[in-house]
C-alpha positions as a Python dict, from the first residue, in 0.01 Angstrom:
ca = {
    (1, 'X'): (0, 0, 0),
    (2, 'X'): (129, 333, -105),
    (3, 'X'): (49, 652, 69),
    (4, 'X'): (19, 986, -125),
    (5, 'X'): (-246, 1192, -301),
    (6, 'X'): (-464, 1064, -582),
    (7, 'X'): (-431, 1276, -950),
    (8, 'X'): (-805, 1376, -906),
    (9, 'X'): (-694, 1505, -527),
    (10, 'X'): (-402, 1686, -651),
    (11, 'X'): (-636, 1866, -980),
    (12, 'X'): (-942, 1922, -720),
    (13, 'X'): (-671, 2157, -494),
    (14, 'X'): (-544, 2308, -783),
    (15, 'X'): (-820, 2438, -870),
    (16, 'X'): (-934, 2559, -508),
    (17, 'X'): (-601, 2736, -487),
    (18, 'X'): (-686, 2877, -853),
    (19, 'X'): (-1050, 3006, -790),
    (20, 'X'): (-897, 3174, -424),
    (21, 'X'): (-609, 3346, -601),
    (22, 'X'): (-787, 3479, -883),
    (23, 'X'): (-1025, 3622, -616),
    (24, 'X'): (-790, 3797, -424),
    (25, 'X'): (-598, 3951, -711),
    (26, 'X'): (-968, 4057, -827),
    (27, 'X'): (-981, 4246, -455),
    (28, 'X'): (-604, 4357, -482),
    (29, 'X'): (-715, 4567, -830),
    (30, 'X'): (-996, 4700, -726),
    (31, 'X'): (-782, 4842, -388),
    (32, 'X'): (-559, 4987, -583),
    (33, 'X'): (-778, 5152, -804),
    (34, 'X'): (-975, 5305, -542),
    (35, 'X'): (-652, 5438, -402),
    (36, 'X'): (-575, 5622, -755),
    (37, 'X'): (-913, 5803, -657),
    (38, 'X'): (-770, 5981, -384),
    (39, 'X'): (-569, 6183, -675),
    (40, 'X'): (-896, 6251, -764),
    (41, 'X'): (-1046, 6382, -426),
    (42, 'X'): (-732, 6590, -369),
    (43, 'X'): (-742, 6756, -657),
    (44, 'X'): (-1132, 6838, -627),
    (45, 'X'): (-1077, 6911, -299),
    (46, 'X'): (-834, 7185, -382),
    (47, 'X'): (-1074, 7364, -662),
    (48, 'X'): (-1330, 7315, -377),
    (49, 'X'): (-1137, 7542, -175),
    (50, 'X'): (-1003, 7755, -474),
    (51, 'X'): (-1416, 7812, -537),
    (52, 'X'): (-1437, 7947, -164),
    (53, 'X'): (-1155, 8155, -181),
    (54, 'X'): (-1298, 8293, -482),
    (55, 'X'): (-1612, 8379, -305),
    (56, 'X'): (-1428, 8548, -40),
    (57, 'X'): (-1244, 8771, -295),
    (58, 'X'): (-1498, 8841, -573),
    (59, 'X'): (-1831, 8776, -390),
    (60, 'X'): (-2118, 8573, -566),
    (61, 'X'): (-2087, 8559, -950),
    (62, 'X'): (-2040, 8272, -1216),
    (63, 'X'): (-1709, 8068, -1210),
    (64, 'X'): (-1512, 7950, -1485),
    (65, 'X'): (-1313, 7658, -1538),
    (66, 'X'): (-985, 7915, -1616),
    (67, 'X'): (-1035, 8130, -1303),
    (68, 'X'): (-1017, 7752, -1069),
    (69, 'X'): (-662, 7673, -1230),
    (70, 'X'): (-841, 7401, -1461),
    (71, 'X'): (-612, 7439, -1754),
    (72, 'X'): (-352, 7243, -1960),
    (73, 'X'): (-77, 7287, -1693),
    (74, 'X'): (-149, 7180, -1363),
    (75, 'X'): (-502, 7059, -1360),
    (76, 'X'): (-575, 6864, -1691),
    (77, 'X'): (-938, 6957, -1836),
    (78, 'X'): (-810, 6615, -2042),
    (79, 'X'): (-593, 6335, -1970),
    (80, 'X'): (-259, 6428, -1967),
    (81, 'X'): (27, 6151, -1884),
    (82, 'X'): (82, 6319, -1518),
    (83, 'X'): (-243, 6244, -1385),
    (84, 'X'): (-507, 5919, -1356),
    (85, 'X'): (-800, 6187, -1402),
    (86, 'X'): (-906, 6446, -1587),
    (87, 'X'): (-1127, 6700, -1435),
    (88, 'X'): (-1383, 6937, -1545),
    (89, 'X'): (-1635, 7177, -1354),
    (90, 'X'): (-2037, 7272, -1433),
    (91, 'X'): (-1997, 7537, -1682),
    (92, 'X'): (-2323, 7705, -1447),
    (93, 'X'): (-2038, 7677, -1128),
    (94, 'X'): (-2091, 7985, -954),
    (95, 'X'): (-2006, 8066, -575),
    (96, 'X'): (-2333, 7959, -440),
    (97, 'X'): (-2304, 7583, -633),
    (98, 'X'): (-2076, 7394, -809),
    (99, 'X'): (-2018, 7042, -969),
    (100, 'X'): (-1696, 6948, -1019),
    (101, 'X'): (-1606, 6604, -1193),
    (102, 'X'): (-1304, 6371, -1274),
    (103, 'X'): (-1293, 6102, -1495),
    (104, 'X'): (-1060, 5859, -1509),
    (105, 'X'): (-879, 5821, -1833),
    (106, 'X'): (-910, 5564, -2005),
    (107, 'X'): (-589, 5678, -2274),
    (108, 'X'): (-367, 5939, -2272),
    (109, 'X'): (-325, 5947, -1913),
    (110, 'X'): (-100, 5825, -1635),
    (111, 'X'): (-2, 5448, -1685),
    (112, 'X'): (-228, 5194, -1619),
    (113, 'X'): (-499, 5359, -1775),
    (114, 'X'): (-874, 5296, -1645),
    (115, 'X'): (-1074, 5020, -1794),
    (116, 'X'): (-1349, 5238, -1750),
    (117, 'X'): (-1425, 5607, -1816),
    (118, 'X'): (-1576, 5618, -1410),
    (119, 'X'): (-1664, 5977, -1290),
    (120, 'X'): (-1594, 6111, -948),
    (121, 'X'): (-1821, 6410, -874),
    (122, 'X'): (-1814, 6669, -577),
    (123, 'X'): (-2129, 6872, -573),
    (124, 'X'): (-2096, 7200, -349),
    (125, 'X'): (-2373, 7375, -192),
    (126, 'X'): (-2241, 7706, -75),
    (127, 'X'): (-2597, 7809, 59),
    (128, 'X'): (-2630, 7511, 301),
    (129, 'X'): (-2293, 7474, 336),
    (130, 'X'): (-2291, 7089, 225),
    (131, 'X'): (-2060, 6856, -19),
    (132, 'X'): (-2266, 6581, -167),
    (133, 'X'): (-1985, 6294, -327),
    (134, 'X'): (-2100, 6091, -583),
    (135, 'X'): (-1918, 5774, -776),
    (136, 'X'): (-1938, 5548, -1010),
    (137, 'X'): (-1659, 5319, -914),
    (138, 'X'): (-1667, 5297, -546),
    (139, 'X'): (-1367, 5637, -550),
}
């Protein structure tokens, strides 16, 4: 009598080892895509407070994309290879509310790209003084 495993053993804990690591490198992607959001929040979080300081300075009046810093340089209205997002604002942002969005890109931005073209939205409420998040990959 010989002791050891049978072949159908062996292929039966194959593939339980298979299905388990295919499930947590599924888990491990979607972790580390939901960390390249926080680019995202960052940077919305600084035109957040960019739209405030404009409200300080100017009073209540319509906001443009230009006059938040949203331009070719530092904050990509398209994907640009330094960033994971590109961001854009509600061309009706004024002082009192504002949506601002990123989207990840999906080419022409920083490598890996996105899979998917998911959105990232702040919407501001100056008046109630309330942010309102809203995603469509779990950013």
């Amino acid at each position: 009598m010989t002791r050891g495993f049978t072949l159908l053993e062996l292929i039966i804990v194959i593939i339980i080892v298979t299905i388990l690591a295919t499930l947590g490198f599924m888990q491990y992607a979607a972790v580390i895509e939901k960390s390249r959001g926080a680019e995202a929040r960052s940077t919305i979080g600084i035109l957040r407070s960019q739209l405030i300081g404009k409200s300080y300075e100017s009073g209540y009046g319509k906001i443009s994309a230009e006059s938040l810093g949203i331009v070719a340089g530092s904050i990509p209205p398209t994907c640009a290879s330094t960033n994971y997002f590109s961001y854009t604002i509600d061309p009706n942002c004024s002082v009192e509310s504002c949506t601002f969005t990123a989207t990840r890109c999906t080419i022409r931005g920083k490598e890996p790209q996105g899979a998917d073209a998911n959105t990232l939205q702040l919407i501001h409420d100056n008046a109630s003084g309330t942010d309102t998040w809203l995603s469509t990959a779990g950013y």
